[in-house]
RONUGU-592041 format. One record per residue: x, y, z of N, C-alpha, C, O in turn; residue in three letters. Coordinates in Angstrom, 2 decimals. Each point is the difference from the previous one (the first is absolute). Layout:
BEGIN
   neast  nnorth     nup  caeast canorth    caup   ceast  cnorth     cup   oeast  onorth     oup res
       X       Y       Z       X       Y       Z       X       Y       Z       X       Y       Z ALA
...
***
This chain:
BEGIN
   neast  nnorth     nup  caeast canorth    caup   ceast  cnorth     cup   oeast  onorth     oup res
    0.84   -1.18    0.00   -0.84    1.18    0.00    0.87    1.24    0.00    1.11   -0.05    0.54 UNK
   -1.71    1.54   -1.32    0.89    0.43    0.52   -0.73    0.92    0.86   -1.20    0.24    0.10 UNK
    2.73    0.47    0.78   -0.59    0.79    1.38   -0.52    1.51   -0.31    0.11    0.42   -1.15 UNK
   -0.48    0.11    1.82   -0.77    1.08   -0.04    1.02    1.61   -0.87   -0.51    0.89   -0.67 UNK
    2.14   -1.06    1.08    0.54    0.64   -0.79    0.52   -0.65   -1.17    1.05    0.53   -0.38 UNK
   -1.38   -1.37   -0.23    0.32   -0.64   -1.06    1.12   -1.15    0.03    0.01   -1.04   -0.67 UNK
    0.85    1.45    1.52    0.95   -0.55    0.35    0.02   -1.40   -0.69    0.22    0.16   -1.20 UNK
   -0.36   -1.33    1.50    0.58   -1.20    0.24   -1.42   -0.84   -0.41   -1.11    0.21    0.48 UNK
    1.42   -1.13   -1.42   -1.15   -0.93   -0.08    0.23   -1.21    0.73    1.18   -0.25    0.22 UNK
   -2.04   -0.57    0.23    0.21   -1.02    0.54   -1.13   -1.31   -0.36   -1.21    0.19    0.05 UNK
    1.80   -1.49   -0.41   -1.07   -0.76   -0.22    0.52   -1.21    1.13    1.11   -0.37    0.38 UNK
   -2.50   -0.05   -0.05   -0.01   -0.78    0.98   -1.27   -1.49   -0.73   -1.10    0.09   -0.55 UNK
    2.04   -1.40    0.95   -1.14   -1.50   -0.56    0.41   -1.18    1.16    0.91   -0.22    0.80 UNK
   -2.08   -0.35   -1.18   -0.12   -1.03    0.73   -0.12   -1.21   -0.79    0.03    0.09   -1.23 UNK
   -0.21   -1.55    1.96   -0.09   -1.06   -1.15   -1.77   -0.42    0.47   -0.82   -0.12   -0.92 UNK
    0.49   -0.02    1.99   -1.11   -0.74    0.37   -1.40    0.15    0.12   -1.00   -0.71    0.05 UNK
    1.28    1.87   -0.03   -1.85    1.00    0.17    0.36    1.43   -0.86    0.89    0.84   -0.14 UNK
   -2.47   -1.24   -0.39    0.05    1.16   -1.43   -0.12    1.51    0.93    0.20    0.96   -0.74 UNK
   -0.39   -0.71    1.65   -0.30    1.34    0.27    1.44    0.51   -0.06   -0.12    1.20    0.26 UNK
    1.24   -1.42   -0.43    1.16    0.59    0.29   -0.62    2.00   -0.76   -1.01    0.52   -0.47 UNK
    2.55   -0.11    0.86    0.00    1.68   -0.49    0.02   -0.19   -1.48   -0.95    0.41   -0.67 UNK
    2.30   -1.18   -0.07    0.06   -0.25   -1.39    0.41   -1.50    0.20    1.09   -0.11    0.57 UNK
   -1.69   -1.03   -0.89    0.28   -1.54    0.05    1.02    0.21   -0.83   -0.09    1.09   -0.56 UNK
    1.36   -1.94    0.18    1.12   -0.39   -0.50   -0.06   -1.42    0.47    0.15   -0.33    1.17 UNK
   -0.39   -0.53   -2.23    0.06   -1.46    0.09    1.65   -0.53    0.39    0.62    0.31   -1.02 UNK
    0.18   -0.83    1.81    1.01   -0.57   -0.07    0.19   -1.13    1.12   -1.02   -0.57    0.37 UNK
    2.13    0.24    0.15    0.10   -1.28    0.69   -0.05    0.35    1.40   -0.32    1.17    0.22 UNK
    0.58   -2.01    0.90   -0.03    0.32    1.39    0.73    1.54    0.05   -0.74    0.73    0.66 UNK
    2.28    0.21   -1.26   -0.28    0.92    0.16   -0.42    0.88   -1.22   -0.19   -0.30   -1.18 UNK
    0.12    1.46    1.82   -0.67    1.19   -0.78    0.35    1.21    0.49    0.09    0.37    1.17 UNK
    0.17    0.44   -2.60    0.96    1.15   -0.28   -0.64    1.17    0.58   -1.15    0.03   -0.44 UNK
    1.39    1.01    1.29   -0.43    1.35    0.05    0.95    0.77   -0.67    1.20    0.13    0.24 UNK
   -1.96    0.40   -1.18    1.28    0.73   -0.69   -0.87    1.81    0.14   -1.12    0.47   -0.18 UNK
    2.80    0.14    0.72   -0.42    1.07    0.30    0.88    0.96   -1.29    1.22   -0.16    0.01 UNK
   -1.67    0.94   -0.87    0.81    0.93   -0.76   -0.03    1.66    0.24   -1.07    0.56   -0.24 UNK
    1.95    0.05    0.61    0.33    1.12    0.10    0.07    1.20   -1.10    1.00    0.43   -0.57 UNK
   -1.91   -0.15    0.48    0.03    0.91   -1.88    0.75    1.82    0.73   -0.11    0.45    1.14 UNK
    0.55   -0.09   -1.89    0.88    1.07   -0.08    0.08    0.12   -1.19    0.26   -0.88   -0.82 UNK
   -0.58    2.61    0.52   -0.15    0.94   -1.41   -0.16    1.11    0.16   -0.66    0.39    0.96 UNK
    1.34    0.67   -2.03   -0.36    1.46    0.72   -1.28    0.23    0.79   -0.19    1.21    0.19 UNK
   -0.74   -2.00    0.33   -0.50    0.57    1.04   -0.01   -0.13    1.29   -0.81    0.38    0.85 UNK
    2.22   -1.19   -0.77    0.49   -0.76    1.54   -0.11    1.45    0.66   -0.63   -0.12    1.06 UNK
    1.06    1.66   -1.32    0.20    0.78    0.97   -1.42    0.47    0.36   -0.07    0.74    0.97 UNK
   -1.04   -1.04   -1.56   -1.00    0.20    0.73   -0.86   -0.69    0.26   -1.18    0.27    0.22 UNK
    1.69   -1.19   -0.22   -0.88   -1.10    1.18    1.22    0.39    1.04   -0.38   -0.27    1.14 UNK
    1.51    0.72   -1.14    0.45   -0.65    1.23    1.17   -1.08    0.17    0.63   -0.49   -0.93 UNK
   -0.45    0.20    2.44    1.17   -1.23   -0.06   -0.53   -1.03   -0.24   -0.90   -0.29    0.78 UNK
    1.19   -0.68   -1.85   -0.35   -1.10   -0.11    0.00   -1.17    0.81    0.95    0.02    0.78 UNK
   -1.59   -0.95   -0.68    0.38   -1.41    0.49    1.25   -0.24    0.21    0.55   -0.17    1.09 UNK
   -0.01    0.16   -2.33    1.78   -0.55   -0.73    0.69    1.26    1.12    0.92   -0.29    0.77 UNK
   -1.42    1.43   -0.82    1.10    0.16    0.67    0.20    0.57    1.90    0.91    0.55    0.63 UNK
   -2.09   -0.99   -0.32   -0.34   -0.56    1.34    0.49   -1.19    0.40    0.15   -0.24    1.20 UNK
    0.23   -0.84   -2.34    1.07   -0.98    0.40    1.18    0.00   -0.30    0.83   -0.91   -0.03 UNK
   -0.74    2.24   -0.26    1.60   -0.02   -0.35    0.52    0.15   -1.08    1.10    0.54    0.08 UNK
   -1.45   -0.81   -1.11    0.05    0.15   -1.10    0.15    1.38   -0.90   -1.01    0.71    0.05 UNK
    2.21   -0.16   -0.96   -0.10    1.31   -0.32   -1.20    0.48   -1.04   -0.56   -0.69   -0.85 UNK
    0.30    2.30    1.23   -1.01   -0.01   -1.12    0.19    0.06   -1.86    0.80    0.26   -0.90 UNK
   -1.87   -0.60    1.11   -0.02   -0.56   -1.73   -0.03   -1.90    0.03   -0.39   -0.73   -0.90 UNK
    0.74    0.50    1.73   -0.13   -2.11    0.07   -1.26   -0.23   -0.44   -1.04    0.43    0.51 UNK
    1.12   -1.03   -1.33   -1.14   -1.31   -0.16    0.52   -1.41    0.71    1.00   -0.59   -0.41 UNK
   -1.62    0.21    1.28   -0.28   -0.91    1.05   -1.24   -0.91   -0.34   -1.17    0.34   -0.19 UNK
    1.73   -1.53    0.16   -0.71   -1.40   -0.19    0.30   -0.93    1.58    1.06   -0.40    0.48 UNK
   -2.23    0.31   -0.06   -0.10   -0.87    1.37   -0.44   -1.49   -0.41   -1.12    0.02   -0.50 UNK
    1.56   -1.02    0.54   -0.46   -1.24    0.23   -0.41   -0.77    0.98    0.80   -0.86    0.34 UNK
   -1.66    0.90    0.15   -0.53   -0.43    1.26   -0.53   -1.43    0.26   -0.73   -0.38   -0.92 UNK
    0.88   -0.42    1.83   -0.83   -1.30   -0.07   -0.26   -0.30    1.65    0.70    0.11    1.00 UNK
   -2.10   -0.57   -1.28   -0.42    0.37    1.05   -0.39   -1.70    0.23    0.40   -0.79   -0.85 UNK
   -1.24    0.27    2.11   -0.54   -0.76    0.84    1.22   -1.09    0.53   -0.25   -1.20    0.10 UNK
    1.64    1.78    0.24    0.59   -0.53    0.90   -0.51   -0.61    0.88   -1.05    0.42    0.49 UNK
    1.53   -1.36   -0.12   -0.54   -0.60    1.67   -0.98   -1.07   -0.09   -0.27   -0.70    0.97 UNK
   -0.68    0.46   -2.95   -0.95   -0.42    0.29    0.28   -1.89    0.09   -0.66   -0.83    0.62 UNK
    1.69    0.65   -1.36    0.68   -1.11   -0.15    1.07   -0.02   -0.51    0.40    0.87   -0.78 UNK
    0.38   -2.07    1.20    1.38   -0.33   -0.17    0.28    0.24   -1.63    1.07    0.50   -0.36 UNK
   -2.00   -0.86   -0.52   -0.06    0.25   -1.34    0.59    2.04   -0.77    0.66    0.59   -0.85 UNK
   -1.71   -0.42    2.17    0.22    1.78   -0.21    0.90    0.77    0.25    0.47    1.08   -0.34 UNK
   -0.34   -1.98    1.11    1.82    0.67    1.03    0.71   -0.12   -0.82    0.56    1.04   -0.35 UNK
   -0.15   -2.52   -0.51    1.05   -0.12   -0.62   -0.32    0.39   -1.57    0.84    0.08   -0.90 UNK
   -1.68    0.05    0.83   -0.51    1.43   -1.42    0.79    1.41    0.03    0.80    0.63   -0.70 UNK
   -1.74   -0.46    2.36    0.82    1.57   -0.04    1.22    0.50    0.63    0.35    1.17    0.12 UNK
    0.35   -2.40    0.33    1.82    0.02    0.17    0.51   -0.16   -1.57    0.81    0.89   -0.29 UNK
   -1.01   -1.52   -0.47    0.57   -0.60   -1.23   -0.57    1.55   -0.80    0.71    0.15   -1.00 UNK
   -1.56    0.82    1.10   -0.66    0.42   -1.14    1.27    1.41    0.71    0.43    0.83   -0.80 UNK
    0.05   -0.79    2.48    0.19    0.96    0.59    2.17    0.05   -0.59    0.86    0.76   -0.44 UNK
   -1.04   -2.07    0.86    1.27   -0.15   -0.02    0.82    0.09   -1.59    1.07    0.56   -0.23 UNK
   -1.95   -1.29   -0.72    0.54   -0.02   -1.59   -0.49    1.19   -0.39    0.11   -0.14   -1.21 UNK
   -0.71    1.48    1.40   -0.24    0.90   -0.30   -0.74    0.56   -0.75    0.00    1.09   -0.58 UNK
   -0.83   -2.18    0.63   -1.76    0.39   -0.58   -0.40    1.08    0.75   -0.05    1.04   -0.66 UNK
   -0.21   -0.96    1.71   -0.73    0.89    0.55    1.23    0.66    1.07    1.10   -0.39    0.39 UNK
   -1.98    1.64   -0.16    1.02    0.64    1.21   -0.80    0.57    1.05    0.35    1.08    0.47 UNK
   -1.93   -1.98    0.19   -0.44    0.50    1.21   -1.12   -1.11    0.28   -0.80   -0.42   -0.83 UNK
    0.90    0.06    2.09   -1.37   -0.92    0.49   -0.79    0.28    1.51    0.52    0.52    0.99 UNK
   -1.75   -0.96   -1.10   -0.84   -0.17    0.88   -0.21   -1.18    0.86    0.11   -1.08   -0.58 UNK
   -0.31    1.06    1.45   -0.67   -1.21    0.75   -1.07   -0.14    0.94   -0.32    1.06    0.54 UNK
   -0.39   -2.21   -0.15   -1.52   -0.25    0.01    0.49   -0.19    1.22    0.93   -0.80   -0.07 UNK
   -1.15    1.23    1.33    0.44   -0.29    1.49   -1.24   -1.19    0.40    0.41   -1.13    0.27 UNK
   -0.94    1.22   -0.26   -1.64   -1.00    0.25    0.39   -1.68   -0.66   -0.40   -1.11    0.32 UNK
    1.21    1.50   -1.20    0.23   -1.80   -0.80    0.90   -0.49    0.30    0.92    0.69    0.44 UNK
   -0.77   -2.30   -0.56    0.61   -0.79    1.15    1.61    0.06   -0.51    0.95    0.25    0.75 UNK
   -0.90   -0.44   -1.70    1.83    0.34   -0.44    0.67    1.26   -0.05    1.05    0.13   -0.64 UNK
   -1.54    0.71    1.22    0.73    1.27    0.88    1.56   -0.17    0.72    0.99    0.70   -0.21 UNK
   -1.12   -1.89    1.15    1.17   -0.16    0.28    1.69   -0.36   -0.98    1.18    0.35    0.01 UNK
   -2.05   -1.20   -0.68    1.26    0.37   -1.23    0.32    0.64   -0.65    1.16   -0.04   -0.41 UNK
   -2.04    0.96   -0.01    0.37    1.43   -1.00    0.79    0.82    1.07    1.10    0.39   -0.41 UNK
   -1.41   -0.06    1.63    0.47    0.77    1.41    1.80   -0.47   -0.04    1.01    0.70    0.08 UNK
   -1.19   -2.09   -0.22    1.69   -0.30   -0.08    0.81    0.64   -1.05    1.13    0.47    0.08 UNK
   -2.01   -0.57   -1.17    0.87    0.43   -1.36    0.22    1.50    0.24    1.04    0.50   -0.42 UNK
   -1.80    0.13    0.97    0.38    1.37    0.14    0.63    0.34    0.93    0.34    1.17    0.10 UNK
    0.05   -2.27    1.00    1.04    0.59    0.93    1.46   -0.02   -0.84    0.89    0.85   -0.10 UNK
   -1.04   -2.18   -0.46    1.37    0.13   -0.79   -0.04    0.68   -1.03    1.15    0.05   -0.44 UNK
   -1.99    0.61   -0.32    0.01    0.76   -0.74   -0.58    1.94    0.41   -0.71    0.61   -0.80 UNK
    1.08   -0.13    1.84   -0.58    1.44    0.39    0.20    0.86   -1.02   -0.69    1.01    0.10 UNK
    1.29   -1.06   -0.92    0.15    0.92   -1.19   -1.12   -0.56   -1.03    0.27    0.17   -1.19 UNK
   -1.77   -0.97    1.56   -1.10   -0.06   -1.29   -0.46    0.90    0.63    0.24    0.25    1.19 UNK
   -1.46    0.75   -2.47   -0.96    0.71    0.31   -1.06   -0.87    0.37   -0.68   -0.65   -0.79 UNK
    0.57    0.67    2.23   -1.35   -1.08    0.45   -1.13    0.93    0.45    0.19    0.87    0.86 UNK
   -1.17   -1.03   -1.35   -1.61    1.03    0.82   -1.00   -1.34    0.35    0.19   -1.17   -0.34 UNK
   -1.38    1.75    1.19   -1.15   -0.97    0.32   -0.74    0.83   -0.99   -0.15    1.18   -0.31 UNK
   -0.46   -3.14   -0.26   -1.26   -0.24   -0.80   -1.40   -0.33    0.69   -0.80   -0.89   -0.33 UNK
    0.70    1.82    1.35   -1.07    0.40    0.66   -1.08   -1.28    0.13   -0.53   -0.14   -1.10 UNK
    0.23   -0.44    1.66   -1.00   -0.96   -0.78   -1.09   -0.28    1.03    0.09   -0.44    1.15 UNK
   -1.19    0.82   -1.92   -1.63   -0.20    0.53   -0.77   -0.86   -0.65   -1.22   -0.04    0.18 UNK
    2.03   -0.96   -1.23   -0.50   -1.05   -0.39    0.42   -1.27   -0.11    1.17   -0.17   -0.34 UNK
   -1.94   -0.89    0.57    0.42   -1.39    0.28   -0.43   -1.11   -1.88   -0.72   -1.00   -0.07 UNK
    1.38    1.60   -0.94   -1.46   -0.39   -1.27    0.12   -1.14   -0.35   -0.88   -0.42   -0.75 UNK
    2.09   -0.58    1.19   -0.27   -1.42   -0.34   -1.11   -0.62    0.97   -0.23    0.30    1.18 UNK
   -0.56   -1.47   -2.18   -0.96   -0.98    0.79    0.57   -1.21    0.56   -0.79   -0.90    0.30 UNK
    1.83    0.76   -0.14    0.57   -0.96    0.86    1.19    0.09    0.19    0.80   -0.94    0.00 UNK
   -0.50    2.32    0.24    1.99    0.33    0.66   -0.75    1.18    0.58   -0.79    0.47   -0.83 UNK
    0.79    0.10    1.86   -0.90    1.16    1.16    1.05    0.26    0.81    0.97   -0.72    0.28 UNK
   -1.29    1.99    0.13    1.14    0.60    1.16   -1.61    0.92    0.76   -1.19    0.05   -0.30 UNK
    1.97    0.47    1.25   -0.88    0.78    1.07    0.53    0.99    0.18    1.20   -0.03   -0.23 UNK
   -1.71    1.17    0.64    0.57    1.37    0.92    1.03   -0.08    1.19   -0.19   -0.54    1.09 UNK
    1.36    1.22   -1.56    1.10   -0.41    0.92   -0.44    0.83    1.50    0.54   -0.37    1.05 UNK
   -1.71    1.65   -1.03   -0.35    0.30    1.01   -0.93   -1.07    1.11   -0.18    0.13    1.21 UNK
   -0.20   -0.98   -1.99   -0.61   -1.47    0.51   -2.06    0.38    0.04   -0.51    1.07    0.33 UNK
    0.01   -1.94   -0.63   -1.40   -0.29   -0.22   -0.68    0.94    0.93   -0.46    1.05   -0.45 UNK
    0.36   -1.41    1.93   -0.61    1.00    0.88    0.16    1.60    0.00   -0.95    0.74    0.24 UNK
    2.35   -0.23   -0.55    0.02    1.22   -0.81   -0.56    0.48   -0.97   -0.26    1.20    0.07 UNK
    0.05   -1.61   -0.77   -0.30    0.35   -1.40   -0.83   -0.51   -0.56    0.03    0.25   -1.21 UNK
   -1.12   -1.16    1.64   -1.35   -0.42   -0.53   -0.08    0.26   -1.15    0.15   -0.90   -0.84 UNK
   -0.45    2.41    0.43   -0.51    0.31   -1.17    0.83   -0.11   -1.36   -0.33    0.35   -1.13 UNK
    1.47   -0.93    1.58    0.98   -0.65   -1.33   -0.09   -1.14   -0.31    0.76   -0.50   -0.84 UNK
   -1.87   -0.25    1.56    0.84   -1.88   -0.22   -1.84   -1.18   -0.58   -1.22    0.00    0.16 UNK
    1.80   -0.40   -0.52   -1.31   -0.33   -0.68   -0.57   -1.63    1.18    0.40   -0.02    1.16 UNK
   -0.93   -0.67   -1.47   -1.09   -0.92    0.42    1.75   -1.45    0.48   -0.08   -0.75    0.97 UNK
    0.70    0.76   -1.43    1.28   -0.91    0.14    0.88    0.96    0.83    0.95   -0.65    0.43 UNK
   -0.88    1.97   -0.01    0.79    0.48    0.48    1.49    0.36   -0.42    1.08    0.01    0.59 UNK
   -1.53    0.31   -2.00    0.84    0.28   -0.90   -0.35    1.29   -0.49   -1.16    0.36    0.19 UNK
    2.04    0.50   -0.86   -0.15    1.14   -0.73   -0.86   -0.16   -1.12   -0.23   -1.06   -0.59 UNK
   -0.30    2.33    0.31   -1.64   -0.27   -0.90    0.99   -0.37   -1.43    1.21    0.19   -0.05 UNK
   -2.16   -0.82   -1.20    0.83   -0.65   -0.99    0.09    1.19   -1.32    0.76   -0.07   -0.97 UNK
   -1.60    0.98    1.23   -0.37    1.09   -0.61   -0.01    1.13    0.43   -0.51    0.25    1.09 UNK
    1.31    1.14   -2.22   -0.34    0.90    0.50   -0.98    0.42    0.50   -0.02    0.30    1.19 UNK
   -0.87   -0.19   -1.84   -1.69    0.28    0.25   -0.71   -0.40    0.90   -1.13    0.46    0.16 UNK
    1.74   -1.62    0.82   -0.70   -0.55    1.43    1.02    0.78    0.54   -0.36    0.28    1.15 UNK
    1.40    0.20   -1.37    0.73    0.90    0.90   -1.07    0.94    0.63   -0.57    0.19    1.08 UNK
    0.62    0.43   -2.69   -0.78    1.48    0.23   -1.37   -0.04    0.66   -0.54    0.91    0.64 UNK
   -0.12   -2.56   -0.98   -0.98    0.57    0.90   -0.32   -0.64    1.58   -1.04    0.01    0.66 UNK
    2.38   -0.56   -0.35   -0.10   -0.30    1.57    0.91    0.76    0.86   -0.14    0.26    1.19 UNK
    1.35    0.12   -2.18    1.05    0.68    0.45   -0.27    1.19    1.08   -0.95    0.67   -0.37 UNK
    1.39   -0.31    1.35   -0.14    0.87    0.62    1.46    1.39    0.46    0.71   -0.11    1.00 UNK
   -0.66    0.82   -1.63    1.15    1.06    0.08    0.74   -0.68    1.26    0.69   -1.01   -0.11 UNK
   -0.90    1.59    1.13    0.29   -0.73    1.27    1.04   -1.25    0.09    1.13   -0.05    0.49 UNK
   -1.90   -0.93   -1.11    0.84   -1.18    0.15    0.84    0.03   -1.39    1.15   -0.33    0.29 UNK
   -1.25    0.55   -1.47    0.82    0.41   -0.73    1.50    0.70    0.33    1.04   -0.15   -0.65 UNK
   -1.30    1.17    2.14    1.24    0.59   -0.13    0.61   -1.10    1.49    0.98    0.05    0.75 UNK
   -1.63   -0.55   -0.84    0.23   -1.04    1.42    0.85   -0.96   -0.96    1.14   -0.15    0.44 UNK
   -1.33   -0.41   -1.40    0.51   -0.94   -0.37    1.47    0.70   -1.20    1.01   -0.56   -0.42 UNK
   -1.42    1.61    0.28    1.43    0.68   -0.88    1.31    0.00    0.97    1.19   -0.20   -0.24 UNK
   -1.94    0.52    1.46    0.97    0.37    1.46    0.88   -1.27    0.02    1.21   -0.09   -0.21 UNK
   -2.20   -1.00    0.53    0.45   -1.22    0.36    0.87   -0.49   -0.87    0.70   -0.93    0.40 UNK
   -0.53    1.37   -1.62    0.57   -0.49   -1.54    1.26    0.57    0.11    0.83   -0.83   -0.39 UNK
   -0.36    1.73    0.70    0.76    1.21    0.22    0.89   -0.64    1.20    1.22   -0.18   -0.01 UNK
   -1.71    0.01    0.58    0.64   -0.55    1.49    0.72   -1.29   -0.01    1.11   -0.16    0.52 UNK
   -1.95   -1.00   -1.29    1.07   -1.16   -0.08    0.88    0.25   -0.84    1.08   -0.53    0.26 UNK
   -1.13    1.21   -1.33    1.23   -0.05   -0.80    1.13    1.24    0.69    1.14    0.38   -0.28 UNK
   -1.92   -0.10    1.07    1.39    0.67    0.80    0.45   -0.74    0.80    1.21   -0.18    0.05 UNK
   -2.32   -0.65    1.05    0.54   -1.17    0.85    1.06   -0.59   -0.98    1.12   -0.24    0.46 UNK
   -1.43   -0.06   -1.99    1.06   -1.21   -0.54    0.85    0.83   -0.37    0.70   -0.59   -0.82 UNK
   -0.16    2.18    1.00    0.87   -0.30   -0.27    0.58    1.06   -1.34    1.12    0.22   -0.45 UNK
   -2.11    0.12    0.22   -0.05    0.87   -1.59   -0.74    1.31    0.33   -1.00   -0.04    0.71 UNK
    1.48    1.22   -1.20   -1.24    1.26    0.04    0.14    0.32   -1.37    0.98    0.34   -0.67 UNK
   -2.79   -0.60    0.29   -0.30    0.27   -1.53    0.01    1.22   -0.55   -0.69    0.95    0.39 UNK
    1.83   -0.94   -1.76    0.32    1.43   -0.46   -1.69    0.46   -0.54   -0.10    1.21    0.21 UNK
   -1.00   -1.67   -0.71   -1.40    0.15   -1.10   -0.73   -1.04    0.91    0.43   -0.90    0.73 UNK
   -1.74    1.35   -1.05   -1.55   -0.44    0.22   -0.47   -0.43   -1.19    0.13    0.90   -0.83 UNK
   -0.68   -1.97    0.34   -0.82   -0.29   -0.94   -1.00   -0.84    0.18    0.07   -0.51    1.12 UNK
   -0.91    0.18   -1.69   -1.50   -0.36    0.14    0.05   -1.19   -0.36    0.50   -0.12   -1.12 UNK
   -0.91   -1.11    1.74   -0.61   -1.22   -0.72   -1.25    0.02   -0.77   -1.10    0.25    0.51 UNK
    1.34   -0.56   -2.04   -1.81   -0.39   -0.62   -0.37    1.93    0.02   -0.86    0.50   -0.72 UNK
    1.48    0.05    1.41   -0.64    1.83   -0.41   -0.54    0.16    1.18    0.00    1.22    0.17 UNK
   -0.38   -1.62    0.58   -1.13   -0.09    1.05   -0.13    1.59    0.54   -0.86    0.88   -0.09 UNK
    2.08   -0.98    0.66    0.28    1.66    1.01   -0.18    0.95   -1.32    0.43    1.15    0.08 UNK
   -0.87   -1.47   -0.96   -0.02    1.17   -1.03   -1.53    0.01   -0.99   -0.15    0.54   -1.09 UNK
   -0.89   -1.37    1.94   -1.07   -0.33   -0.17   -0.80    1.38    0.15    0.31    0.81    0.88 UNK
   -1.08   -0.65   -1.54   -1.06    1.13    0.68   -1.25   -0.91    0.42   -0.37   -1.01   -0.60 UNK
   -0.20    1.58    1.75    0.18    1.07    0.86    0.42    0.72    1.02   -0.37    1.01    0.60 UNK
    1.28   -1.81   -0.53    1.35   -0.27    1.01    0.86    1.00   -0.43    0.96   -0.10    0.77 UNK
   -0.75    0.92   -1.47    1.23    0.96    0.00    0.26    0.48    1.42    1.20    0.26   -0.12 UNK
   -1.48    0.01    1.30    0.49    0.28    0.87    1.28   -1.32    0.45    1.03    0.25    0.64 UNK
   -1.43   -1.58   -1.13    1.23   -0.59    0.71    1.31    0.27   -1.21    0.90   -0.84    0.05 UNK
   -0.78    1.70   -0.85    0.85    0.67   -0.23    1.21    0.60    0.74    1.18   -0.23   -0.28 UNK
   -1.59    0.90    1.12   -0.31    0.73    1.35    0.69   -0.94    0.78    0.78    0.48    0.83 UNK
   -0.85   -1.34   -0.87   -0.18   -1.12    1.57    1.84   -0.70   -0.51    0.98   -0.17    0.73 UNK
   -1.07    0.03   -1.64    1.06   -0.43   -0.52    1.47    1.19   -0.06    1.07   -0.35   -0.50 UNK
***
């Protein structure tokens, strides 16, 4: 998308549920690709993206991103191999899914990846489920009939409650500091936190 000063487009896909922002069909991972446009009208928009990270002005900046770390051993070693051979140069991870602990290792020995949390308020496989790392009695209004995260955005939005939303971002935030890592970026699983009518957990994030 791009942002309100023109700045930076960004496309965001998923593989499993059609509501994504823009679906991009591909394998366990999937690309966020962020591009940085710069042209005589960089001086009035302003400082760019590119060069809020550093970058001098005038860069065109290509981000490769791959996101749902943590969700399996499959993904991990996707997005070490995609991190390390130099496909990509930034990842996310799913704190809520059960192979967390091994991606957590790769980044101790590796502190120089760009690692962020992939926020996650959804559980969308029908027979691989995770739960709210803030735990069930907290957060009711996130977890569906199995006590799992809803499988859809759209049962998000309509059981979700702001409240426990930022209850469970907190909690997300916190183990991956317990393990060990503080995430440079925030990004969204499935879009969710970027659902309307939720723009306030914008905000929350």
């Amino acid at each position: 998308m791009i942002d309100q000063s023109g700045n930076a487009i960004r496309l965001a896909g998923r593989t499993h549920r059609p509501n994504a922002i823009i679906p991009l069909r591909s394998t366990a991972l999937r690309v966020l690709l962020g591009l940085v446009l710069l042209g005589s009208q960089a001086a009035a928009w302003g400082e760019t993206y590119a060069q809020k990270l550093g970058w001098p002005e005038g860069s065109r900046v290509l981000i490769l991103h791959v996101d749902d770390a943590g969700m399996s051993h499959e993904s991990n070693q996707g997005a070490w191999r995609a991190i390390r051979d130099g496909v990509a140069n930034s990842v996310s991870v799913m704190m809520p899914t059960p192979w967390v602990p091994e991606f957590a290792q790769i980044l101790k020995a590796h502190p120089e990846i760009d690692a962020g949390l992939h926020l996650t308020l959804n559980a969308e496989w029908n027979q691989y489920r995770w739960g709210p790392l803030a735990g069930k009695p907290a957060v009711p209004s996130l977890v569906d009939e199995e006590g799992a995260l809803w499988a859809t955005v759209e049962e998000v939005m309509q059981h979700g409650t702001v409240q426990h939303v930022a209850q469970e971002i907190a909690a997300q935030l916190e183990r991956a500091r317990t393990m060990g890592f503080e995430p440079t970026h925030l990004d969204s699983h499935m879009g969710t936190l970027f659902a309307t009518p939720f723009e306030e957990w914008r905000e929350i994030a």
